[in-house]
N, C-alpha and C positions, 0 to 999 in steps of 0.2 A: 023111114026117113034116112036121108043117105049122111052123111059126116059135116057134111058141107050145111045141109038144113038145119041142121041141129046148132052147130054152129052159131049160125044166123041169126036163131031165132034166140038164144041166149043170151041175158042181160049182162053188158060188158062189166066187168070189172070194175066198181067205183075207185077213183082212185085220190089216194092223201092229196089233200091239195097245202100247198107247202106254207109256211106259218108267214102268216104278213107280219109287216113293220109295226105294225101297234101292236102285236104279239108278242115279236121280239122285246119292245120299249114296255111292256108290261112283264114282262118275264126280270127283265134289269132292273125293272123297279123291284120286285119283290128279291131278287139278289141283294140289291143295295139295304133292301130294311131287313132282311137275315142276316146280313155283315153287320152290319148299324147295332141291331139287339142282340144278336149272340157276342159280339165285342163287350157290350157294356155287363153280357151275364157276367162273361167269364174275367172280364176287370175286374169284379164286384167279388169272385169266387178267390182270385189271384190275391188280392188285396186282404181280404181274409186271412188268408190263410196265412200272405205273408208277415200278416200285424200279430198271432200268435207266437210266429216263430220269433221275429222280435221281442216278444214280450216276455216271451222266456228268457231271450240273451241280455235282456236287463240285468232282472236278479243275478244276474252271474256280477260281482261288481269289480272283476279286474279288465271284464271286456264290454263292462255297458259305454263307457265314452266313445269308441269304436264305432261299436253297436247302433247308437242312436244318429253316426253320422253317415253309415250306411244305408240306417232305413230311408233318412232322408233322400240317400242320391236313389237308392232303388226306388220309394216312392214317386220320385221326379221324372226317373225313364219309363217307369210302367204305366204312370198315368199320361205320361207325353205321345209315348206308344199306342198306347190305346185309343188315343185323341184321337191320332192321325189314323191309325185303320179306320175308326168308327166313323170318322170325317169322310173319309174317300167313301164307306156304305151311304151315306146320307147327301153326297155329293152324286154317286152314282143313282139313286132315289130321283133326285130333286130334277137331274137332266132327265132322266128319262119321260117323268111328269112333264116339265115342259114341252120337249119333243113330241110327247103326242097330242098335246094341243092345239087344236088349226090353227096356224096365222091367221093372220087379215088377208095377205095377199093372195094363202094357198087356202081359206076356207069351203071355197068351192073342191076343192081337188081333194079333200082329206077327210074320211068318212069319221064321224063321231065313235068315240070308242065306249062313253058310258060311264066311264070311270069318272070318282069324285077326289079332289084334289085331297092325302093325307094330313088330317088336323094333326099330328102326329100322335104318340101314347102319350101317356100319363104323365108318365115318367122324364118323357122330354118338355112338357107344361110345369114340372113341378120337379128338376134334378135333387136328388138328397145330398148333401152335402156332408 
């Protein structure tokens, strides 16, 4: 066989076929609920830890009035903070969900993706307070 037959006769190259729209919108959803719950770990971890070190600066008693009005404004930014990241994960979620559900008008034009709409965890059913 000459270069050329060999060639020929060899099965071309498969090649990556590049990631569709409901790939992308499933990829963003699963971004938005790992921002969404790695937020609420590490508020929960943050929070922790910082309600010990307060708790120590109590028993100090020439810097507990201080003390307890700091926790206060730190408690108010950190959970404010966190709100707002963990909001954008679950705002980023929530579009993406939509987006890949056919309209009415584009039902024809937009192939079913399979996915079921997230009842959310547990933890968003039932927040501890």
């Amino acid at each position: 066989m000459t270069p050329t037959e060999t060639e020929n006769t060899q099965k071309p190259a498969q090649r990556l076929r590049a990631p569709t729209r409901a790939w992308w919108l499933g990829v963003t959803e699963m971004l938005g609920q790992g921002l969404y719950q790695g937020t609420k770990r590490v508020e929960r971890a943050h929070l922790a830890i910082a309600e010990e070190s307060f708790r120590i600066l109590r028993e100090v008693p020439l810097i507990k009035p201080v003390s307890e009005s700091v926790k206060r404004t730190h408690d108010l930014v950190a959970v404010g903070t966190y709100a707002g990241v963990g909001g954008l994960g679950k705002l980023l979620s929530a579009a993406s969900r939509t987006l890949r559900q056919p309209r009415d008008a584009d039902a024809g034009n937009l192939q079913e993706t399979g996915s079921q709409p997230d009842a959310g965890s547990e933890s968003d059913r039932h927040p501890a307070r």
